[in-house]
C-alpha positions as CSV (number, residue, x, y, z in Angstrom):
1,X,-170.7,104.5,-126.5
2,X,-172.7,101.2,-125.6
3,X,-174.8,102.9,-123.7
4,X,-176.0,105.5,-126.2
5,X,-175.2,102.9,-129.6
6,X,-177.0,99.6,-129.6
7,X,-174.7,98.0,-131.8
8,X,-171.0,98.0,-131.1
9,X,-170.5,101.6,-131.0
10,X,-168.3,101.8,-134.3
11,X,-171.1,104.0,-135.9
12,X,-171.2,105.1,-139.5
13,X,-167.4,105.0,-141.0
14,X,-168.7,107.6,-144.0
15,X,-170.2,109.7,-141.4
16,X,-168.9,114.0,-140.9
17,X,-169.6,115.5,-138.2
18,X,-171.7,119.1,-138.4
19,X,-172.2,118.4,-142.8
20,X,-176.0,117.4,-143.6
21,X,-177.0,116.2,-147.0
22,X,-178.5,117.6,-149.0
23,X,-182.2,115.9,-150.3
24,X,-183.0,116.7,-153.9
25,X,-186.3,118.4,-153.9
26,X,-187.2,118.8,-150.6
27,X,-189.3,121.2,-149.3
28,X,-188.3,123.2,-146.6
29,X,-188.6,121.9,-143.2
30,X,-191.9,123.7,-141.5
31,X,-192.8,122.6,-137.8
32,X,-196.2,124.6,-137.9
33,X,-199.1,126.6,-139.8
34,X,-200.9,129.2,-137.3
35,X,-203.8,131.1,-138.5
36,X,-204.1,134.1,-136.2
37,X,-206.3,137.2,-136.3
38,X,-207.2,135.9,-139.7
39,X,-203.5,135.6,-141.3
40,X,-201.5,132.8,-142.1
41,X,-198.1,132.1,-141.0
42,X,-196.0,128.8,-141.5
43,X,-193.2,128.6,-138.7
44,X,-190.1,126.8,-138.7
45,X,-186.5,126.4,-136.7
46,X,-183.8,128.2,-137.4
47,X,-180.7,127.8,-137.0
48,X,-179.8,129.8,-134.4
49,X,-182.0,127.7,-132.2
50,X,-185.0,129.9,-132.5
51,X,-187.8,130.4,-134.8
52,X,-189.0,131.9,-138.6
53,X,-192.5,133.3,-138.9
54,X,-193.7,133.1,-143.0
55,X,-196.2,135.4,-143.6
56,X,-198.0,133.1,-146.0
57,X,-201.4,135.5,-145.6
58,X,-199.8,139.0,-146.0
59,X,-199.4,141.0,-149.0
60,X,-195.4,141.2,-149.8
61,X,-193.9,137.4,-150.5
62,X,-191.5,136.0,-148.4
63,X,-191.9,138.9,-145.5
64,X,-192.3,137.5,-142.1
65,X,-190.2,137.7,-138.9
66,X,-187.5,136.0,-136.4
67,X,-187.4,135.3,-133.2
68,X,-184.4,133.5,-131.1
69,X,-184.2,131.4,-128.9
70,X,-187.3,129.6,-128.7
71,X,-186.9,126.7,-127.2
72,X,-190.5,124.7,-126.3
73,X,-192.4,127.4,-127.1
74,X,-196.1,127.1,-126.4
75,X,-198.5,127.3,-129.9
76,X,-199.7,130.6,-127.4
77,X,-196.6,131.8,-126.8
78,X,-196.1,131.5,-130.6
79,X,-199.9,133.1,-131.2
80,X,-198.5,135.9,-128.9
81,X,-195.3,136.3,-131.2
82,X,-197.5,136.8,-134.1
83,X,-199.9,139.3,-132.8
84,X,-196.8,141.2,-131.3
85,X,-195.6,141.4,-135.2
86,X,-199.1,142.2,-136.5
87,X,-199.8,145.1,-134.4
88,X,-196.6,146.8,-135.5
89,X,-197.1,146.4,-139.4
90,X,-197.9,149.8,-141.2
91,X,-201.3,148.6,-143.0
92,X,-200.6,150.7,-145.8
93,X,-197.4,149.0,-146.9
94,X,-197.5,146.1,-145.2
95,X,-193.8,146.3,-143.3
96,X,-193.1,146.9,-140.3
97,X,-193.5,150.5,-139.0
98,X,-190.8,153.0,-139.2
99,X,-190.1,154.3,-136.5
């Protein structure tokens, strides 16, 4: 524990394991806004170690895509993600084609 702790490796007494508190008002946590092809998208972890593509840009709210796991993804690997998405939504309606 010394090794890892600079103190005496006692830690935080009030401290539980896996529980987060929560922060009145905050915003939701968003590691990066891409424009690509001319729409906007705000991405951000998820928690099953992967990522959440906002379509900020795109004409239904809150419609977007996952993708998991994306561990150290490149802003071009994530540009790639996108376009991917893009070039499967119906442009009439906005969602993804059926198929």
């Amino acid at each position: 524990m010394k090794a890892i702790y600079p103190d005496n490796g006692d830690g935080d007494r009030e401290a539980v394991p896996g529980v987060r508190p929560e922060t009145e008002g905050a915003a939701d946590v968003t590691s990066l806004m891409l424009e690509v092809d001319g729409e906007a998208f705000a991405l951000s972890p998820n928690e099953f170690g992967g990522t959440d593509y906002a379509w900020l840009s795109g004409p239904n709210t809150g419609y977007g895509f996952g993708v998991s796991p994306t561990p150290d993804l490149s802003a071009d690997e994530h540009v790639e993600n996108i376009r991917d998405f893009l070039a499967h939504v119906d442009p009439t309606t906005g969602y993804l084609e059926d198929d």
